[in-house]
C-alpha positions as CSV (number, residue, x, y, z in Angstrom):
1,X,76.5,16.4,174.0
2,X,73.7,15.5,176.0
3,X,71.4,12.2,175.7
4,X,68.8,14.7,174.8
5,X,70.7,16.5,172.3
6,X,72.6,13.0,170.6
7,X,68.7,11.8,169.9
8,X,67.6,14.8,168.3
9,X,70.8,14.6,166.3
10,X,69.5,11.2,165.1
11,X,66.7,12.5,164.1
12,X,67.7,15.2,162.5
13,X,69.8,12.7,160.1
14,X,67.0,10.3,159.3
15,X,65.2,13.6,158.2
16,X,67.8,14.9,156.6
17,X,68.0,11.6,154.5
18,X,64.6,11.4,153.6
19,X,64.0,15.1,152.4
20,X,66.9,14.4,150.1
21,X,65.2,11.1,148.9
22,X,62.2,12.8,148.4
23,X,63.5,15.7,146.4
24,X,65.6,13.1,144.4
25,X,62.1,11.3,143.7
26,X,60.7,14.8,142.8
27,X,63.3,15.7,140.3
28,X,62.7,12.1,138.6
29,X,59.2,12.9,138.1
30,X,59.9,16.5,136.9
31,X,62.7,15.6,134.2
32,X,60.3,12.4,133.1
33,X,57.8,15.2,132.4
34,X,59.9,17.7,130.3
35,X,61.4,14.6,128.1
36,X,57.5,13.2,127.3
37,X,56.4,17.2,127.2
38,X,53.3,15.7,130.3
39,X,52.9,17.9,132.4
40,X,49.5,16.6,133.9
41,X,49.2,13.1,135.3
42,X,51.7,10.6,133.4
43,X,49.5,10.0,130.0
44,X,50.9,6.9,128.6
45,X,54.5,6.8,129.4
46,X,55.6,4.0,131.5
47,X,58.8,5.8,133.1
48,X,56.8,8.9,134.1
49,X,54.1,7.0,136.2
50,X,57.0,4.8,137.5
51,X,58.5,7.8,138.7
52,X,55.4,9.0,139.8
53,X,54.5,6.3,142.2
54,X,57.8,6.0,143.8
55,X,57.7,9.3,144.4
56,X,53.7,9.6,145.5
57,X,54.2,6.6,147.9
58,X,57.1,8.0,149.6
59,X,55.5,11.3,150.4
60,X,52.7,8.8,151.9
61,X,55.1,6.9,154.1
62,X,57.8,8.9,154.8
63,X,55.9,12.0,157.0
64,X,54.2,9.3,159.2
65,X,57.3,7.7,159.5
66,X,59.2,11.2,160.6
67,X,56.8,11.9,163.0
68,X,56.9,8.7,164.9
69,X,60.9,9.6,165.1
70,X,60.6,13.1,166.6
71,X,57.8,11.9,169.2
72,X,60.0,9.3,170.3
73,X,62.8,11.7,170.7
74,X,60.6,14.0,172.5
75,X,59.6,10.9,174.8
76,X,63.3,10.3,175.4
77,X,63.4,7.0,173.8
78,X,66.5,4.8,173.6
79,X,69.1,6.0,170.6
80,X,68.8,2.5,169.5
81,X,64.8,2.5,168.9
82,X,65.3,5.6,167.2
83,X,68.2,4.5,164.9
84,X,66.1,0.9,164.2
85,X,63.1,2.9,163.2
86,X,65.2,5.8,161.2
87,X,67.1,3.1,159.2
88,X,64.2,0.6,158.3
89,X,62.4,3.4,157.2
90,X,65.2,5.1,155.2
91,X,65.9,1.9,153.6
92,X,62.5,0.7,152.9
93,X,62.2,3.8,151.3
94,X,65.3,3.5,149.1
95,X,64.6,0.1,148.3
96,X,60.9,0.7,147.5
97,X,61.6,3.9,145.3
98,X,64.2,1.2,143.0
99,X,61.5,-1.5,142.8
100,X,59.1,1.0,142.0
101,X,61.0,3.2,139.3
102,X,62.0,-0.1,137.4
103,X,58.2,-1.6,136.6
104,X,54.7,-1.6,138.0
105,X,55.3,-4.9,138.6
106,X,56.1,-6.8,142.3
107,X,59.5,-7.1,142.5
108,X,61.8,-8.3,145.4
109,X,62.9,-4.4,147.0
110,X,59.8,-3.0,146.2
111,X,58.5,-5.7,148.6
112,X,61.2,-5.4,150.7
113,X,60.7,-1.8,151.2
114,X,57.5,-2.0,152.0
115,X,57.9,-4.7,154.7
116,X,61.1,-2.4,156.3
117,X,58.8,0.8,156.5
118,X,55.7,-1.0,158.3
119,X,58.0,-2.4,160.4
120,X,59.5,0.7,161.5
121,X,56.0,2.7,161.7
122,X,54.9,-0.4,163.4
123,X,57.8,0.0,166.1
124,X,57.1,3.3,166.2
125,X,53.8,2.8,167.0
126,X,54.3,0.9,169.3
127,X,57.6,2.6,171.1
128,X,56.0,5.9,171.1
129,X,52.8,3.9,173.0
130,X,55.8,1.9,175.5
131,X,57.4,5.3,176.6
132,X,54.3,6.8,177.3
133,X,53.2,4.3,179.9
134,X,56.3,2.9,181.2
């Protein structure tokens, strides 16, 4: 395998990963809706808009996030910034969707998981802006 071909491999995991979290997410919200019979919005059921915002917020964060890993792959960045980016997302995301789905309130992975996916969008960011210039 090629350098080029090993990064896109990485890639292709950390997207692999994700589309199965968010589908996981999805189902949540969709067997929450048949059990309260809401099919609009979440009405007043605590679970369903639990559910809800785990799985709204991760389709916010996680596309950003996806792209910033594919342009770096495409600019040939090190497998290392690419795994560092890939895994604090992916577990940001994990770790936010548990915090979220147990209460609206803070709780420790919910802010742990949002801290682990600015910090890799923020190294994206920035990697994608080193391997342009450099």
């Amino acid at each position: 395998m090629t350098f080029y071909s090993i990064s896109l491999a990485i890639v292709g995991v950390y997207a692999g990963l994700n589309i199965l979290i968010n589908l996981f997410l999805a189902y949540r919200v969709s067997a929450n809706r048949v059990r309260t019979n809401v099919m609009t919005g979440t009405g007043d059921d605590e679970k369903l808009y639990n559910a809800s915002r785990a799985h709204v917020t991760n389709v916010e964060y996680t596309p950003i996030g996806l792209i910033g890993l594919v342009v770096l792959h495409m600019l040939s960045a090190s497998i290392y910034v690419l795994h560092f980016v890939g895994l604090a997302l992916t577990i940001g995301r994990v770790l936010h969707a548990i915090g979220v789905s147990r209460t609206g309130a803070s709780t420790p992975p919910r802010l742990v998981g949002t801290l682990l996916t600015w910090i890799g969008q923020l190294v994206a960011g920035v990697a994608c802006l080193y391997y342009v210039f450099i």
